[in-house]
HTML snippet that shows the backbone in 3Dmol.js (N, CA, C, O; Angstrom):
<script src="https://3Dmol.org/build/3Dmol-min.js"></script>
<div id="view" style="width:600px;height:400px;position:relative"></div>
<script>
const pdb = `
ATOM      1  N   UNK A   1    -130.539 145.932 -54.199  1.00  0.00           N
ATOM      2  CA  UNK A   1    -129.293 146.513 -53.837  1.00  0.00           C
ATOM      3  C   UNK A   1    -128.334 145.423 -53.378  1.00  0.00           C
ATOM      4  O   UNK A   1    -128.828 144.567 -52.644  1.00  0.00           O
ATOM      5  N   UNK A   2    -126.786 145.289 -53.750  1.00  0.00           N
ATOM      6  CA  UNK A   2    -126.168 144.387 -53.589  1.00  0.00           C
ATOM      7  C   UNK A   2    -125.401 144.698 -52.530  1.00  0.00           C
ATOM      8  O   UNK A   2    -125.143 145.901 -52.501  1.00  0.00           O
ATOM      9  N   UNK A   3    -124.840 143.945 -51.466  1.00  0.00           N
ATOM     10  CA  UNK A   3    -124.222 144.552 -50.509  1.00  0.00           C
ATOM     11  C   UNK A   3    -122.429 143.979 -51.160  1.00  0.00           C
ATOM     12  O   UNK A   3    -122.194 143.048 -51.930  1.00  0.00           O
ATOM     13  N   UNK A   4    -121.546 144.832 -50.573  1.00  0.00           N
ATOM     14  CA  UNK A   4    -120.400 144.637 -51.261  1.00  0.00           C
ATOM     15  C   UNK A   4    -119.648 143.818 -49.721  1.00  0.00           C
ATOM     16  O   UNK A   4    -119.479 144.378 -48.638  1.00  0.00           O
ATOM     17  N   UNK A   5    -119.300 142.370 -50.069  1.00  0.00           N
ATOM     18  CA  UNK A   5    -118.417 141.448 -48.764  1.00  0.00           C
ATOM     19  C   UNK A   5    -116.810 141.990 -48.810  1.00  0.00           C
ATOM     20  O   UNK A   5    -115.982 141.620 -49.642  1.00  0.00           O
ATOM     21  N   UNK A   6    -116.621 142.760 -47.936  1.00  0.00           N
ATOM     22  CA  UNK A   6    -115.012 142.522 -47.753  1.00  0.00           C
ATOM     23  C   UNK A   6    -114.435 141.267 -47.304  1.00  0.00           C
ATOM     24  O   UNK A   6    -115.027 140.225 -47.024  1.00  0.00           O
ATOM     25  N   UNK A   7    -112.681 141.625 -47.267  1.00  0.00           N
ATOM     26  CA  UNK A   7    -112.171 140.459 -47.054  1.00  0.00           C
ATOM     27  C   UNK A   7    -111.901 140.384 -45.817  1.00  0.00           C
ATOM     28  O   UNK A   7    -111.595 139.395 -45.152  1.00  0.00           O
ATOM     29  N   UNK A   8    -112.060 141.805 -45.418  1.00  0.00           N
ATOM     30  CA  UNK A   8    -111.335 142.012 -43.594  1.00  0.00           C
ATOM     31  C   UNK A   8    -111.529 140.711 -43.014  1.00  0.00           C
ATOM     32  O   UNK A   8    -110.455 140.277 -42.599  1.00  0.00           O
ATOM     33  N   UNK A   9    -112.282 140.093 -42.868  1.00  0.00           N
ATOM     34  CA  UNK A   9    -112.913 139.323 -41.809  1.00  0.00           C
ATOM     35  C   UNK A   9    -111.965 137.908 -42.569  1.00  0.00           C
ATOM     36  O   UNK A   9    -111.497 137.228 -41.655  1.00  0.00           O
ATOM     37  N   UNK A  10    -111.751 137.578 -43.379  1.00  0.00           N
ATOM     38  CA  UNK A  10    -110.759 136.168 -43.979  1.00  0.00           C
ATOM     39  C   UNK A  10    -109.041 136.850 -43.454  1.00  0.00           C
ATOM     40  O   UNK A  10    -108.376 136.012 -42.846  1.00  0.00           O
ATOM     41  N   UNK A  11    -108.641 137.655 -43.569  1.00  0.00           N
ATOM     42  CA  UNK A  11    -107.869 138.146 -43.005  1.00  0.00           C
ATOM     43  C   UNK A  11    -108.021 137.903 -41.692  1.00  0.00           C
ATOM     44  O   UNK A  11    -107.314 136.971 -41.308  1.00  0.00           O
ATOM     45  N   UNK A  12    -108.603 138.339 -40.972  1.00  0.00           N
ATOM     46  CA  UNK A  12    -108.687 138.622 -39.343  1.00  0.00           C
ATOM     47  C   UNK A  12    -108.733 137.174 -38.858  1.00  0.00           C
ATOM     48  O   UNK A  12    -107.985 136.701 -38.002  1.00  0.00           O
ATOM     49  N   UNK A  13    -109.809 136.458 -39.582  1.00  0.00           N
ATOM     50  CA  UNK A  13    -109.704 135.244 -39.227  1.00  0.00           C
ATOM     51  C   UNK A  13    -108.565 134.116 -39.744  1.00  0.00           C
ATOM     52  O   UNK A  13    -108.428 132.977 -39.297  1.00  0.00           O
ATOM     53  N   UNK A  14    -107.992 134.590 -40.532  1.00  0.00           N
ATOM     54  CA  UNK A  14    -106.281 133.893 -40.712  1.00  0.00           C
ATOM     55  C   UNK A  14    -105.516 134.283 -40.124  1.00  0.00           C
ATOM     56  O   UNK A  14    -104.508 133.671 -40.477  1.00  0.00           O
ATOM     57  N   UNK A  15    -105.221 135.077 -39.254  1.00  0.00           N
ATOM     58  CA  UNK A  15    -104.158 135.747 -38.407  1.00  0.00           C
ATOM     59  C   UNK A  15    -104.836 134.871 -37.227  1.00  0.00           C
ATOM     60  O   UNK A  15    -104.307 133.850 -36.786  1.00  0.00           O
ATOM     61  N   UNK A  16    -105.855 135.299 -36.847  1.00  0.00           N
ATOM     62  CA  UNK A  16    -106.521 134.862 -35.159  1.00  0.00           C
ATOM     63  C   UNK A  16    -106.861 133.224 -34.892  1.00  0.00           C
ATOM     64  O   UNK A  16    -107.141 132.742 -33.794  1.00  0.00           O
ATOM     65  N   UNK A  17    -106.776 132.582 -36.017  1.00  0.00           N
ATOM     66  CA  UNK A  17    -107.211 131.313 -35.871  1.00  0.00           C
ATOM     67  C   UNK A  17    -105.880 130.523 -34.812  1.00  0.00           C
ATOM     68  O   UNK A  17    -105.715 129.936 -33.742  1.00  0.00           O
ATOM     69  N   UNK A  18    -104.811 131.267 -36.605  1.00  0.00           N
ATOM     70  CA  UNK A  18    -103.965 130.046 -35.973  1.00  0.00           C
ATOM     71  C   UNK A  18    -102.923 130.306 -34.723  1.00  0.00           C
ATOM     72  O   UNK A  18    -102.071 129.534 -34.283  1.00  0.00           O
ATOM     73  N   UNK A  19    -103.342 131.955 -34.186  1.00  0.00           N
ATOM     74  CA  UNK A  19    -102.732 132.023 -32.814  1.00  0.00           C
ATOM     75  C   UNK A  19    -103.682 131.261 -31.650  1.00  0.00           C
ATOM     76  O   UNK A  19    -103.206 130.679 -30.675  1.00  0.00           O
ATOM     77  N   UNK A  20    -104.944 131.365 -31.909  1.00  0.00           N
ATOM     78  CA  UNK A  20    -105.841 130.813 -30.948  1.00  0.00           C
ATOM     79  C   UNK A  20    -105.650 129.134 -30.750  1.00  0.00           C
ATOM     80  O   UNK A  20    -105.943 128.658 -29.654  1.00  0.00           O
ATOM     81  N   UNK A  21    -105.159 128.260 -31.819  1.00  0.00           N
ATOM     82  CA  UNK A  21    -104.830 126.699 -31.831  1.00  0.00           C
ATOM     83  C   UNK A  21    -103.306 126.350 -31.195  1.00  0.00           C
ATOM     84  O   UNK A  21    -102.920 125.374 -30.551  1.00  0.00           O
ATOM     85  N   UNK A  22    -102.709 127.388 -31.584  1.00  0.00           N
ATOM     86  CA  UNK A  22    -101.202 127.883 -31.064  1.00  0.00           C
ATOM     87  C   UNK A  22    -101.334 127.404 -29.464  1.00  0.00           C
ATOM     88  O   UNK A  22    -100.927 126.338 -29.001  1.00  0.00           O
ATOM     89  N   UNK A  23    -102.194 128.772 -28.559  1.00  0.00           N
ATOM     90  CA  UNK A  23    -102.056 128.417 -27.480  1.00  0.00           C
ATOM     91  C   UNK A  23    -102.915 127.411 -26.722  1.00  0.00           C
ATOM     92  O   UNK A  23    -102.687 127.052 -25.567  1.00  0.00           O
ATOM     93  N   UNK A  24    -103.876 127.012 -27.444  1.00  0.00           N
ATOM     94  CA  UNK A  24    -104.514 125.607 -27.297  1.00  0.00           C
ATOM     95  C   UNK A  24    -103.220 124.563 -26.762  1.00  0.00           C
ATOM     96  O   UNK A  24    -103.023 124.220 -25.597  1.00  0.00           O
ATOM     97  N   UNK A  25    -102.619 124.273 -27.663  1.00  0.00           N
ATOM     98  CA  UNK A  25    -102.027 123.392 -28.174  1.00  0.00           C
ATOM     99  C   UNK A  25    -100.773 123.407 -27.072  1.00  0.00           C
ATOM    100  O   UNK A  25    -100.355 122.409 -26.485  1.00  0.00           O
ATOM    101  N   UNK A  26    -100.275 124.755 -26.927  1.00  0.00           N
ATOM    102  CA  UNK A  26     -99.006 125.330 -25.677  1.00  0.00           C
ATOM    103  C   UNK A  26     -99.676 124.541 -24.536  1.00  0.00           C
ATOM    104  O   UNK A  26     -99.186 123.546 -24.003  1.00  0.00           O
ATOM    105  N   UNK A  27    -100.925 125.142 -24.208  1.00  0.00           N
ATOM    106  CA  UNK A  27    -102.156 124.862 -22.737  1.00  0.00           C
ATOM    107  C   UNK A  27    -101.969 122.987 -22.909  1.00  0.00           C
ATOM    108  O   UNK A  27    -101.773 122.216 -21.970  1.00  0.00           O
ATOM    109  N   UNK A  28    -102.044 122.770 -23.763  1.00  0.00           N
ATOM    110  CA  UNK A  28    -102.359 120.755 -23.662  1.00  0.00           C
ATOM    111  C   UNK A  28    -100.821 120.171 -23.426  1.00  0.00           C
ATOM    112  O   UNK A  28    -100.675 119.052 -22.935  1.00  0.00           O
ATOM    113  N   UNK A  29     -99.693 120.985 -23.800  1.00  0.00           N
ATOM    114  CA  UNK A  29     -98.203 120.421 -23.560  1.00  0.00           C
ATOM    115  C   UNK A  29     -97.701 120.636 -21.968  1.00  0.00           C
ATOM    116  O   UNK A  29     -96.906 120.098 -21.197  1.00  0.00           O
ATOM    117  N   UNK A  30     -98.482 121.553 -21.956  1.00  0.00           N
ATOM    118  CA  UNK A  30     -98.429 122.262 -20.215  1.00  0.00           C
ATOM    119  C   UNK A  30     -98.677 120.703 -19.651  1.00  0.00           C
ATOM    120  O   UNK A  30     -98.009 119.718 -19.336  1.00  0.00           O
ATOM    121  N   UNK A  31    -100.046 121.120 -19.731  1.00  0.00           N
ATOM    122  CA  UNK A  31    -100.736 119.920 -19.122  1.00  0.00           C
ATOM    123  C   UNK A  31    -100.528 118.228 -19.241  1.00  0.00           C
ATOM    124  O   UNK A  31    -101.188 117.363 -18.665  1.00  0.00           O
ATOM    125  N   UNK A  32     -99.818 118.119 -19.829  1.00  0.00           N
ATOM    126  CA  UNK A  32     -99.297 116.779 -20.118  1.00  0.00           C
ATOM    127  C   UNK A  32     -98.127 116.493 -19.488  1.00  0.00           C
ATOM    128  O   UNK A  32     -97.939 115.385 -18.986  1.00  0.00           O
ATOM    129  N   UNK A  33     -96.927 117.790 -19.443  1.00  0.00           N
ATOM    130  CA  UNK A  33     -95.905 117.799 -18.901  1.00  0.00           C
ATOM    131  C   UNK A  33     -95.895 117.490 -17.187  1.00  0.00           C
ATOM    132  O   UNK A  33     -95.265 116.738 -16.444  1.00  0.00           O
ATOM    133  N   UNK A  34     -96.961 118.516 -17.030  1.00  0.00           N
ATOM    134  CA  UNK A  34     -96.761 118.605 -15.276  1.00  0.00           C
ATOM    135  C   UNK A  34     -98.140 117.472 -14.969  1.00  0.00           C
ATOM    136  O   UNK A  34     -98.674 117.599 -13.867  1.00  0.00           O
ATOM    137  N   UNK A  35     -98.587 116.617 -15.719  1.00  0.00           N
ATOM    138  CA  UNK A  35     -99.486 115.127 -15.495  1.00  0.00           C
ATOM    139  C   UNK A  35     -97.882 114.200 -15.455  1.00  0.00           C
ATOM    140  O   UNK A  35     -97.693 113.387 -14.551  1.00  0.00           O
ATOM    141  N   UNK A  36     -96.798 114.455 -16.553  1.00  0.00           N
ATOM    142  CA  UNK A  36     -95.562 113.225 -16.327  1.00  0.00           C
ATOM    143  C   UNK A  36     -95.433 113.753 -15.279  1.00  0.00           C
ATOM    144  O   UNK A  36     -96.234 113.303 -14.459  1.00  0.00           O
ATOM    145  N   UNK A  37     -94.480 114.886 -14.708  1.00  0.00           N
ATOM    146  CA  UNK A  37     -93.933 115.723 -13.446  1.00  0.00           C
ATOM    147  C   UNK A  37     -94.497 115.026 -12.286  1.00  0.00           C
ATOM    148  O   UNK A  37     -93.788 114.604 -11.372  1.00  0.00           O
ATOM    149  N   UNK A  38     -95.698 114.913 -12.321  1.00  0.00           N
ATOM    150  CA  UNK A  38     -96.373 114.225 -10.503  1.00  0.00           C
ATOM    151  C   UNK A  38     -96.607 112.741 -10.840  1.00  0.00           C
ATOM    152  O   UNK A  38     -96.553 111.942  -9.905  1.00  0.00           O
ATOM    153  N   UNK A  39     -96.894 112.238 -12.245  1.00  0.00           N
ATOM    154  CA  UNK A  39     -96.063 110.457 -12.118  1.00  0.00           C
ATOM    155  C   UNK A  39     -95.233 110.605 -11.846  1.00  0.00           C
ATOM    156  O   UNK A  39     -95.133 110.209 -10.684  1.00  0.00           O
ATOM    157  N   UNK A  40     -94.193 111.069 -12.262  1.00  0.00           N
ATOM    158  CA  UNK A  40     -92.413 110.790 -11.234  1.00  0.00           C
ATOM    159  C   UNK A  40     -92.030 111.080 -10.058  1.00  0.00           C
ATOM    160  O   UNK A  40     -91.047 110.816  -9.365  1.00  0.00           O
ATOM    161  N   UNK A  41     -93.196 111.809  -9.917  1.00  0.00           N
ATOM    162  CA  UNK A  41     -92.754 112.828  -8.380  1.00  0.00           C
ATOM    163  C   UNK A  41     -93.413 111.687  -7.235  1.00  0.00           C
ATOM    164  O   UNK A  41     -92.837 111.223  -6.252  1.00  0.00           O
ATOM    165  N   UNK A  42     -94.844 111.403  -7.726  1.00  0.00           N
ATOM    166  CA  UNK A  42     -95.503 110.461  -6.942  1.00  0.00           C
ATOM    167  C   UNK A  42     -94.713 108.841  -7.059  1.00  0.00           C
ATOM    168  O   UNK A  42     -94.749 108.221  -5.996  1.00  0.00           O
ATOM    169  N   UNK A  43     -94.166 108.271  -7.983  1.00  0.00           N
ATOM    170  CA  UNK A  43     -93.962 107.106  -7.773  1.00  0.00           C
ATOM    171  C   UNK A  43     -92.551 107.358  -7.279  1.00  0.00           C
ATOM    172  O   UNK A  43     -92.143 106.248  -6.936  1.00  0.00           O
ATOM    173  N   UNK A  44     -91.699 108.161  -7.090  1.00  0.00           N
ATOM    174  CA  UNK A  44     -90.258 108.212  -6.218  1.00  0.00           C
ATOM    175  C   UNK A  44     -90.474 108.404  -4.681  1.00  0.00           C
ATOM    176  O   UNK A  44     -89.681 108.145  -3.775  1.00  0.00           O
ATOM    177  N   UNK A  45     -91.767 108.932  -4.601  1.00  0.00           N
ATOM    178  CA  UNK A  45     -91.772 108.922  -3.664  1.00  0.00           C
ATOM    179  C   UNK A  45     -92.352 107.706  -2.977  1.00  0.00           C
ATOM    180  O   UNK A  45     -92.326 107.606  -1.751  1.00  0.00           O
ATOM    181  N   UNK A  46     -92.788 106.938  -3.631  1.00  0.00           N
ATOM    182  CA  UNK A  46     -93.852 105.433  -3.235  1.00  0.00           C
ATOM    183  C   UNK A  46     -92.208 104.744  -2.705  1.00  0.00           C
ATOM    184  O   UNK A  46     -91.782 104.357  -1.617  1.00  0.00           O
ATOM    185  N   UNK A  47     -91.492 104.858  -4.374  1.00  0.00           N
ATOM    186  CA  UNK A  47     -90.429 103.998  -4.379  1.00  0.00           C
ATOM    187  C   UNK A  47     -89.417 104.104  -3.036  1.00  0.00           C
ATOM    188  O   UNK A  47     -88.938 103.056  -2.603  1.00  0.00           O
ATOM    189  N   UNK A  48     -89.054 105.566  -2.291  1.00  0.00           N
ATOM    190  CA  UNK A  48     -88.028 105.914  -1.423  1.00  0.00           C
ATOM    191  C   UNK A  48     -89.451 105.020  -0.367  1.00  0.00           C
ATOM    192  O   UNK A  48     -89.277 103.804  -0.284  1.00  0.00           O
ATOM    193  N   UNK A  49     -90.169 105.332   0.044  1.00  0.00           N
ATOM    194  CA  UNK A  49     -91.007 104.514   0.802  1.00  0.00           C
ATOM    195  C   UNK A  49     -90.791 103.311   1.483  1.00  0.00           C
ATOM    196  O   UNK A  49     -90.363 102.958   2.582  1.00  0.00           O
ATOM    197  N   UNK A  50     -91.370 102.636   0.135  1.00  0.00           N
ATOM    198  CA  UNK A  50     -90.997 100.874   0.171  1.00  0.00           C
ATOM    199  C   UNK A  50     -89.720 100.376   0.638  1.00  0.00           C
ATOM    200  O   UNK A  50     -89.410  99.484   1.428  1.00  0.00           O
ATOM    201  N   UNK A  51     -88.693 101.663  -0.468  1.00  0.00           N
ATOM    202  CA  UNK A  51     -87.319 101.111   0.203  1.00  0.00           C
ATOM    203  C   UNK A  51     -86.723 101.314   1.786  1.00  0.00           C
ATOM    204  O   UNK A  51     -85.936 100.556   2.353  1.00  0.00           O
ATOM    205  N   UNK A  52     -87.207 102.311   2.222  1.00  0.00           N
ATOM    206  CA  UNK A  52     -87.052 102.903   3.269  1.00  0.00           C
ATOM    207  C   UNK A  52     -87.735 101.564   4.298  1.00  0.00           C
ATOM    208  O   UNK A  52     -87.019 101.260   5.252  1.00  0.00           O
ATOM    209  N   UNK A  53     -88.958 100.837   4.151  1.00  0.00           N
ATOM    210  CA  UNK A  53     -89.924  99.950   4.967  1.00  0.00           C
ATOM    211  C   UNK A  53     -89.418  99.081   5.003  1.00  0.00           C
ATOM    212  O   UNK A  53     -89.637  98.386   5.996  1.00  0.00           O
ATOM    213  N   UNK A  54     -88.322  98.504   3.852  1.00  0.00           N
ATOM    214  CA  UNK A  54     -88.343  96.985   3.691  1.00  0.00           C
ATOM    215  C   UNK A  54     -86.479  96.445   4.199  1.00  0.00           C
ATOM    216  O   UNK A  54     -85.346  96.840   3.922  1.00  0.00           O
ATOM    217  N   UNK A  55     -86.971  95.567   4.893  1.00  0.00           N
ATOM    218  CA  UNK A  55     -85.333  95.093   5.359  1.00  0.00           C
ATOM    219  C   UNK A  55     -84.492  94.406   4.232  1.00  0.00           C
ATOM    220  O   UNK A  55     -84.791  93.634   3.321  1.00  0.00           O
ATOM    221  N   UNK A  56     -83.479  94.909   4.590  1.00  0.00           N
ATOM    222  CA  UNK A  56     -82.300  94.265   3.469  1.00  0.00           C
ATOM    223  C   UNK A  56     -82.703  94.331   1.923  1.00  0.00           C
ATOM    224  O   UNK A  56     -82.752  93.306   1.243  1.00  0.00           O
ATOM    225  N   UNK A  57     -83.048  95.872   1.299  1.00  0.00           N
ATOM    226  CA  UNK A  57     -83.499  95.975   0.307  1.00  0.00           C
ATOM    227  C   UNK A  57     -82.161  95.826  -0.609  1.00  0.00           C
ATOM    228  O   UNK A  57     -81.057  96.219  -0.232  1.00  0.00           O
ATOM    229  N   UNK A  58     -82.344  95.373  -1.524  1.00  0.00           N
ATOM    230  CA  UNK A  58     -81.207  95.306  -2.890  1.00  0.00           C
ATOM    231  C   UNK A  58     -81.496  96.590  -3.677  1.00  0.00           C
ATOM    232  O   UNK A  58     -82.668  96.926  -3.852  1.00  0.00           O
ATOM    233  N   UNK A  59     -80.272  97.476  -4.261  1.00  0.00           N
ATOM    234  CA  UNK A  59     -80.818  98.572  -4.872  1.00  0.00           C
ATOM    235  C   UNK A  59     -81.323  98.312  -6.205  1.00  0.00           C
ATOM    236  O   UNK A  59     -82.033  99.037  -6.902  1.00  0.00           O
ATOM    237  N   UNK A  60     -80.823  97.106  -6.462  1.00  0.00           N
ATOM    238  CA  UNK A  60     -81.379  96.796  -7.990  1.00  0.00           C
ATOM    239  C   UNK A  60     -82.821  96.861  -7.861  1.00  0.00           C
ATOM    240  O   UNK A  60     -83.324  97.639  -8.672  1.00  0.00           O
ATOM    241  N   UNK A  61     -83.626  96.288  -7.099  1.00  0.00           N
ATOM    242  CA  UNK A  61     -85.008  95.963  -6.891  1.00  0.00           C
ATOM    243  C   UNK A  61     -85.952  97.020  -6.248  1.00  0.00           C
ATOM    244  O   UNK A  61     -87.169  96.924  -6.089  1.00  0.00           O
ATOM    245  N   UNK A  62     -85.045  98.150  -5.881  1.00  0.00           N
ATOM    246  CA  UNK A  62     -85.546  99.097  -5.807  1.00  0.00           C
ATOM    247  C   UNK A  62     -86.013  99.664  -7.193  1.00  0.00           C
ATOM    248  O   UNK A  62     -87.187  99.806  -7.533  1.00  0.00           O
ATOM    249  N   UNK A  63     -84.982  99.943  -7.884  1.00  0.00           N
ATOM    250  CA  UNK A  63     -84.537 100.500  -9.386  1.00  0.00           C
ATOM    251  C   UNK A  63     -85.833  99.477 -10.066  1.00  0.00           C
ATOM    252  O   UNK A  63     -86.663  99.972 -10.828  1.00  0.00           O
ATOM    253  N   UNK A  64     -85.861  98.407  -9.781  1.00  0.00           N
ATOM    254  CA  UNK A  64     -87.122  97.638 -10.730  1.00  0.00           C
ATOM    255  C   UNK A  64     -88.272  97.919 -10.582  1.00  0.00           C
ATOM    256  O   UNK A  64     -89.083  98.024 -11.503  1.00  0.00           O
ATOM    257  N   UNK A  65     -88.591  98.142  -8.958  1.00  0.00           N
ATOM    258  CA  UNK A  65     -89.825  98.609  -8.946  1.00  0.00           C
ATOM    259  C   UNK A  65     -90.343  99.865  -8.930  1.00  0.00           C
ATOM    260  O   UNK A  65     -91.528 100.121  -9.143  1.00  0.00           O
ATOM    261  N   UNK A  66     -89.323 100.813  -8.635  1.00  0.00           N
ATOM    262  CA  UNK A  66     -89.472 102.039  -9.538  1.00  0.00           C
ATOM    263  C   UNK A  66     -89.949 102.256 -10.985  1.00  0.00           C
ATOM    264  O   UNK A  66     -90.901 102.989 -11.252  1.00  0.00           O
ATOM    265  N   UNK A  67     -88.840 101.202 -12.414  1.00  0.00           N
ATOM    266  CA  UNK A  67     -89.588 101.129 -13.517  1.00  0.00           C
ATOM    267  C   UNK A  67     -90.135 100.861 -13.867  1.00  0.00           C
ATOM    268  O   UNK A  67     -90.509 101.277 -14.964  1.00  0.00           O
ATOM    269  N   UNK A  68     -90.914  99.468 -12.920  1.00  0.00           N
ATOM    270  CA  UNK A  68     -92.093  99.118 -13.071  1.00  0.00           C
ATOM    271  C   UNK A  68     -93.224  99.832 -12.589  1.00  0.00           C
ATOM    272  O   UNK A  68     -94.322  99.436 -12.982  1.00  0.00           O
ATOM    273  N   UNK A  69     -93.174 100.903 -11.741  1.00  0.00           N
ATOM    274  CA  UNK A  69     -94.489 101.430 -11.427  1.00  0.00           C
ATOM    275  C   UNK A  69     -94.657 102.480 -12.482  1.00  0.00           C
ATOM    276  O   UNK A  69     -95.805 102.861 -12.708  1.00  0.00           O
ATOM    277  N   UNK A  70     -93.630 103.015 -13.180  1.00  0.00           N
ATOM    278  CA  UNK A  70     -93.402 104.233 -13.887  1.00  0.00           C
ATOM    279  C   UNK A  70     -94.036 104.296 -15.210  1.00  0.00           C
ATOM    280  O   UNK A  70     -94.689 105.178 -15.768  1.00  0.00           O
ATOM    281  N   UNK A  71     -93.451 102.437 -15.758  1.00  0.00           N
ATOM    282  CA  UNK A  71     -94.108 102.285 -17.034  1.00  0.00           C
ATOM    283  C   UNK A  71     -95.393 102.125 -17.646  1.00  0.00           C
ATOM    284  O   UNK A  71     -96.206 101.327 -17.179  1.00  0.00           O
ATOM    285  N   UNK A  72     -95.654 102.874 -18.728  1.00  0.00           N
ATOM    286  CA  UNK A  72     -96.779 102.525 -19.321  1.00  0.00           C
ATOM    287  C   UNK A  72     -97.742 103.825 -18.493  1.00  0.00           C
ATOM    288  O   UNK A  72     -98.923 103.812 -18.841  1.00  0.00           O
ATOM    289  N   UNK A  73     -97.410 104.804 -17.567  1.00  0.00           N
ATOM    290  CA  UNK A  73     -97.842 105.989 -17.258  1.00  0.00           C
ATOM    291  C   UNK A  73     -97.609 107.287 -17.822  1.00  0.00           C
ATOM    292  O   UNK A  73     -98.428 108.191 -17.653  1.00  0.00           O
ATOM    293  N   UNK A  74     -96.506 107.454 -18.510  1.00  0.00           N
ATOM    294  CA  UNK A  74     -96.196 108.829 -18.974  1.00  0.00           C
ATOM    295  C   UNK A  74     -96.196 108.983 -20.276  1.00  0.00           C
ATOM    296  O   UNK A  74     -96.012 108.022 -21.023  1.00  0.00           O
ATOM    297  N   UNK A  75     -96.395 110.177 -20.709  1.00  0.00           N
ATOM    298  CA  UNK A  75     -97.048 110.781 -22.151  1.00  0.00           C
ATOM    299  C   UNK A  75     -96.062 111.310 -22.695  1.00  0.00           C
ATOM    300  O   UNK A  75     -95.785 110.647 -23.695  1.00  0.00           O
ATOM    301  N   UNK A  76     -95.353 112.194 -22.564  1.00  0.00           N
ATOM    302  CA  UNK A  76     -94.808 112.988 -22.703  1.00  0.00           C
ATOM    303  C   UNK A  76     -93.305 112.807 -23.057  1.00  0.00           C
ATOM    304  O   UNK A  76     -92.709 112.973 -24.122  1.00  0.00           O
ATOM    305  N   UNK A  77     -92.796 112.336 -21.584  1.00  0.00           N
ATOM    306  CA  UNK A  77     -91.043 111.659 -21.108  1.00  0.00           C
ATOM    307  C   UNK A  77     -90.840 110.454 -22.070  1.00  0.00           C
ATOM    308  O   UNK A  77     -91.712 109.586 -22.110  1.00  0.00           O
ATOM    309  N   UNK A  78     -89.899 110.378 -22.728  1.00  0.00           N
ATOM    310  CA  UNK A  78     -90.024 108.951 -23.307  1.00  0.00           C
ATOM    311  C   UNK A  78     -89.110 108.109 -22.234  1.00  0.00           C
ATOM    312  O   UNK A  78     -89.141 106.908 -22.500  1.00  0.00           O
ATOM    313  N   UNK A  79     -88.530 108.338 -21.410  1.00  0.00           N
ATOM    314  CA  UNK A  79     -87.560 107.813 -20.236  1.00  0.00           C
ATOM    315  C   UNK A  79     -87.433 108.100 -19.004  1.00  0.00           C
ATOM    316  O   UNK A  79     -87.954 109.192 -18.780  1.00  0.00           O
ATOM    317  N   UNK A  80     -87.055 107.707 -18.242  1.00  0.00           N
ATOM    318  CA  UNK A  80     -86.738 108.017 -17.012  1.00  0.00           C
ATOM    319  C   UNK A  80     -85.638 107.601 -16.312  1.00  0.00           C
ATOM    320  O   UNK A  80     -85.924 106.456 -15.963  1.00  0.00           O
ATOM    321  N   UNK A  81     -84.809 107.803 -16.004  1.00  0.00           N
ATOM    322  CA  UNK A  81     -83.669 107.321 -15.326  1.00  0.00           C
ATOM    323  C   UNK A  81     -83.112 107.801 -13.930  1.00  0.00           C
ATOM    324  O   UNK A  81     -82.710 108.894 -13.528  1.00  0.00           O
ATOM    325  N   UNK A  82     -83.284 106.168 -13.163  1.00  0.00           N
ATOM    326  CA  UNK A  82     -83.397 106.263 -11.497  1.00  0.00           C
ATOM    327  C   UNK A  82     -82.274 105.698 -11.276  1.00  0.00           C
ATOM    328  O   UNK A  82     -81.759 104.854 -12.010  1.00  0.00           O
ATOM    329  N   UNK A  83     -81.751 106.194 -10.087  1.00  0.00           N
ATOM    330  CA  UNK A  83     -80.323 106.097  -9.452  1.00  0.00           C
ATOM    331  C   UNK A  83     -80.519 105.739  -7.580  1.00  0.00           C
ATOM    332  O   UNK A  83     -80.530 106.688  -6.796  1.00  0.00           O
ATOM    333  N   UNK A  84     -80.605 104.839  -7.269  1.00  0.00           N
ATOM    334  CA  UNK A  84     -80.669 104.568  -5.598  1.00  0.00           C
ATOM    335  C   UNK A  84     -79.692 104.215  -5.017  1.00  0.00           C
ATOM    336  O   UNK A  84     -78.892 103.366  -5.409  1.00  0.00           O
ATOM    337  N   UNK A  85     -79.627 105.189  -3.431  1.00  0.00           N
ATOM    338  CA  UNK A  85     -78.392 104.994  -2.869  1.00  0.00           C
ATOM    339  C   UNK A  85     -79.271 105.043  -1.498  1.00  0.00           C
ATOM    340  O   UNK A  85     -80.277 105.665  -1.154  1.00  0.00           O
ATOM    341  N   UNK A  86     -78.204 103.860  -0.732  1.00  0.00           N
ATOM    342  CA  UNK A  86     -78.375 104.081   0.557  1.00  0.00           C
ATOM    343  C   UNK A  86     -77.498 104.860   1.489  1.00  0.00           C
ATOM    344  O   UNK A  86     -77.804 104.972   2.676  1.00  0.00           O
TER     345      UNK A  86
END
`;
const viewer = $3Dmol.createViewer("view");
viewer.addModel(pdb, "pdb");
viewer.setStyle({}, {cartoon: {color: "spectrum"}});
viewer.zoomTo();
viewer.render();
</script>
């Protein structure tokens, strides 16, 4: 006796796949976003720090070591742009 294969299941599984990689994929942008979000959040705050500790700070050298702690950490941001005022 031959059993007869429907297609239901190639169907079901072409609809469900590619919503299931969908929100994979949403879940990993999340997560990448708010991993840049607390690099920037954490090194502005290092940066107001230092500047805040150190006598006769120059704002340029603030601004440097801000982009220097920043770079070569984030995934996501292709930039960042810092502004210091005393």
């Amino acid at each position: 006796m031959k059993k007869k294969i429907g297609g239901s299941l190639t169907i079901e599984a072409a609809i469900i796949v590619p919503i299931i990689l969908w929100v994979f994929a949403v879940i990993i942008m999340l997560l990448i976003y708010y991993h840049d979000k607390n690099v920037v959040t954490a090194v502005a705050y290092e940066t107001a720090v230092v500047g805040c500790k150190a006598e006769e700070v120059k704002l340029e050298d603030v601004e440097v070591y801000f982009q220097k702690r920043i770079s070569g950490k984030l995934l996501l941001f292709s930039s960042v742009k810092m502004e210091a005022k005393i």
